[in-house]
N, C-alpha and C positions, 0 to 999 in steps of 0.2 A: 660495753660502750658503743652506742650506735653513730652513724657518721654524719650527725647534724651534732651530737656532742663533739665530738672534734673538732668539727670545723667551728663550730660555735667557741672552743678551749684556742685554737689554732687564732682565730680571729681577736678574741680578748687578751692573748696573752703572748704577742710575738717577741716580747722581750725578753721573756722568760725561754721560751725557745731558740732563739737567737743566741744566748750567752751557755745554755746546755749544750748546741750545736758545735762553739767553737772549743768548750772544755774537753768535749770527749775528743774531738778533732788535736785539740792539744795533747789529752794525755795519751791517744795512739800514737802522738807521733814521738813522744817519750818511751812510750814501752819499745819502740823498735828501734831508737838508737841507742836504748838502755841493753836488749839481747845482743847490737852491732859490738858493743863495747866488751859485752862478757864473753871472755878470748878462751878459747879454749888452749891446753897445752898439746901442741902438739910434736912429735919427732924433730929433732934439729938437722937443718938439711934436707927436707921433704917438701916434698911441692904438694900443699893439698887442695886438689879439683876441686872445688865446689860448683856443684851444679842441679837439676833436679833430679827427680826422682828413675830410675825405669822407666824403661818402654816396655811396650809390649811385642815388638817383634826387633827392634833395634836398643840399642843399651841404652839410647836417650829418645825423648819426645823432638827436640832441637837438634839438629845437624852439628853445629857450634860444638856441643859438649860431645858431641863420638867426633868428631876432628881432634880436639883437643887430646880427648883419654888415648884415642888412636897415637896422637904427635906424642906422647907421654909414654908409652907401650915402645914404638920407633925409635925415642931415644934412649931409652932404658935407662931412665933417670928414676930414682927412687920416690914412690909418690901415694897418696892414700884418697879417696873419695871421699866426701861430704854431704851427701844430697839434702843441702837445707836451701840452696838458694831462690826456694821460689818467697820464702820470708825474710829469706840473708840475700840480700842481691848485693852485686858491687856497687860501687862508687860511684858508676856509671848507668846504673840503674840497668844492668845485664845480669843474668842467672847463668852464664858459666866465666866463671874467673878462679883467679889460685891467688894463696899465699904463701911463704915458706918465709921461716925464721923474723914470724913478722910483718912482712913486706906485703902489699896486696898490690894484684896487675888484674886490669878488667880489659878483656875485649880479647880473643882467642888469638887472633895474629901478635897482638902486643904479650903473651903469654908466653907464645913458642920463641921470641926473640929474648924474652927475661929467661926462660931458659939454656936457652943455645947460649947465654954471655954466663948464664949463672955455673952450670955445667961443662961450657967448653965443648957443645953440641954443634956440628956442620951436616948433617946429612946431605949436603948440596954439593959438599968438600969432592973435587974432582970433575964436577961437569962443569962444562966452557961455560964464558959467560953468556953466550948467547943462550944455551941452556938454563940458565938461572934467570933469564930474563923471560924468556920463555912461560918457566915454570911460572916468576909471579904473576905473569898476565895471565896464567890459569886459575890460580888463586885468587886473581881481585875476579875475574869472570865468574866465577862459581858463587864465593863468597858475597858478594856485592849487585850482582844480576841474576844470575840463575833464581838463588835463595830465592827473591820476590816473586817469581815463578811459580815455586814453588809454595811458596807461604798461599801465593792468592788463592794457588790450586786445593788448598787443602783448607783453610779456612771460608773461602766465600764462593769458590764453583762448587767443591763437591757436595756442598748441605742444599746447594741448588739440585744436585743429581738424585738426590734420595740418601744420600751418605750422611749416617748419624754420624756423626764427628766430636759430639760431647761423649756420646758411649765410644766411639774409639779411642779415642784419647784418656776417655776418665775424668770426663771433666764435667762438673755440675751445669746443667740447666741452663742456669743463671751466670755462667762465665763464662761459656762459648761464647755467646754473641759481642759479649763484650771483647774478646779478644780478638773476632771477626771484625769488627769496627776498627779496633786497634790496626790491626793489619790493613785494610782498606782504608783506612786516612794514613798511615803511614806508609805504602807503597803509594797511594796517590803523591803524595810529599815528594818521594822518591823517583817516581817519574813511570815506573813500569805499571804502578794500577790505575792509570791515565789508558791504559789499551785497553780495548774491547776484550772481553775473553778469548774469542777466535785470533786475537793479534797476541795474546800474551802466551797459548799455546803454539804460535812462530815461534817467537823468538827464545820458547823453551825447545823445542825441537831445532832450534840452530845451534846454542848452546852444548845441547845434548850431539848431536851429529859432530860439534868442531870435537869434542870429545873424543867422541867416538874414532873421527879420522885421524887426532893425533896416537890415540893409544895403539888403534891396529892391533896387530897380533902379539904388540910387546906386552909383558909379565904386569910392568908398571909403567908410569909413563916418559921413564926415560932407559928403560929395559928391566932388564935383571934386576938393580939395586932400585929400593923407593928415595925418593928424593921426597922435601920437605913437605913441597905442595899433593903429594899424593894423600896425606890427611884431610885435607880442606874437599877432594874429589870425592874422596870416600864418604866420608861425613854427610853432602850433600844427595848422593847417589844411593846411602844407605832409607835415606827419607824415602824415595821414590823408588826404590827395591824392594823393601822389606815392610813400609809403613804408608801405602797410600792405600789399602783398604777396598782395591780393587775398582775404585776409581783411575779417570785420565793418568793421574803421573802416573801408576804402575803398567797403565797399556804404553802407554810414551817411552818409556826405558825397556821394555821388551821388543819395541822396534832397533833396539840398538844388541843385538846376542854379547859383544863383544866387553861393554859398559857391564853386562850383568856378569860374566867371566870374571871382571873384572872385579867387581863385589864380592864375590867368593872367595877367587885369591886371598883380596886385601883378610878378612873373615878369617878365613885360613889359616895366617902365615900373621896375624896380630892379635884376633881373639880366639884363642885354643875353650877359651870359659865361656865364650857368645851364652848358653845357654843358661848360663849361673849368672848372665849379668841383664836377662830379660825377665818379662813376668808371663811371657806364652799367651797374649789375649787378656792380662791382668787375672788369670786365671787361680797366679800363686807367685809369693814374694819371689820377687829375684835375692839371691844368695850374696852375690857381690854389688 
């Protein structure tokens, strides 16, 4: 069929195209809250992650879901993986959230607080309040500003620098850009992809530096023990350690020795499996 038939088909017949447009529009949006509904059984008393698939040098593609599996490890709360949510999303249209005995919680801080009630989990339990206060101003800082940061860096400077970003990631062709768009109206929204690129690597290098001076030479960022918010640091940190592909974020976090220290530890002393739970370059399934 050449494209004067079409346009010619497209021209005499937009009603008929019009009513096939919204049927299939309808029954995809039937098949996906037909698979929402079909529940699996799972463990009684188990919190299961769901979230995407692997990464290739960190256990997730999203910061969000290695915060979470991290906060999940930290409390040692009984819990099992899912990676379907890039078809199963929550509620809230996010690809890391949990259920357990039913219950679905979308959004990774609202997670670790259904846990800590559901469990009886304090990891905060003993530091002053000033410390607690402390910590969630670290937490919304990382989580809530850094991330954009980060997002812009990796979806819309680095494919500027020469960084194929669909082959690092694993992502077809046809849904990088879309997801760049995604990201770049949605931090414009937000207010950080309003900066120039030169103004968004400031205030990621302020970010990364307040970091950096609170942690110093302590283990975690309130010493010895980790506290709640050391998941949200890590999760963030592991994006621009271990998964920016030798682009800016990964030179930006080696100006900080102390931050990549820091990485290892948490790595260390949380994921003894790191390597059963990555795919090495998408080289070869990850195990877990």
């Amino acid at each position: 069929m050449d494209m004067e038939t079409i346009k010619s088909f497209v021209t005499t017949h937009p009603r008929e195209i019009c009513i096939t447009a919204v049927v299939g529009v309808a029954l995809i949006a039937v098949i996906r809250r037909r698979r929402k509904r079909e529940k699996k059984v799972y463990p009684p008393n188990t919190i299961v992650h769901h979230q995407m698939g692997r990464g290739p040098y960190a256990p997730s593609l999203t910061p969000f879901a290695v915060k979470l599996e991290t906060y999940l490890r930290m409390a040692k709360v009984p819990f099992l993986n899912e990676h379907d949510s890039v078809t199963n999303k929550s509620s809230k249209n996010k690809v890391t959230w949990i259920e357990c005995n039913g219950e679905e919680v979308a959004d990774s801080e609202f997670c670790i607080q259904y846990v800590n009630n559901k469990f009886n989990v304090d990891l905060d339990k003993g530091f002053s309040d000033e410390d607690r206060a402390a910590a969630l101003a670290i937490q919304r800082m990382v989580d809530e500003h850094l991330y954009w940061a980060v997002a812009l860096q990796r979806w819309v400077y680095d494919p500027k620098d020469g960084i194929n970003v669909s082959k690092n990631m694993n992502f077809s062709w046809t849904l990088a850009p879309l997801v760049r768009r995604m990201i770049a109206k949605q931090s414009y929204a937000q207010g950080v992809g309003r900066h120039t690129e030169e103004e968004v690597h400031h205030v990621m290098h302020e970010d990364l530096k307040a970091l950096s001076m609170f942690i110093g030479n302590k283990k975690f960022l309130f010493g010895d023990r980790v506290c709640q918010a050391d998941s949200s640091v890590f999760g963030m940190l592991s994006q621009l350690y271990w998964q920016s592909y030798g682009g800016y974020g990964e030179k930006a976090i080696h100006e900080y020795p102390n931050l990549c220290a820091y990485c290892d530890r948490m790595k260390a002393e949380y994921w003894p499996d790191w390597d059963d739970c990555i795919t090495h370059g998408w080289t070869r399934k990850a195990t877990k």
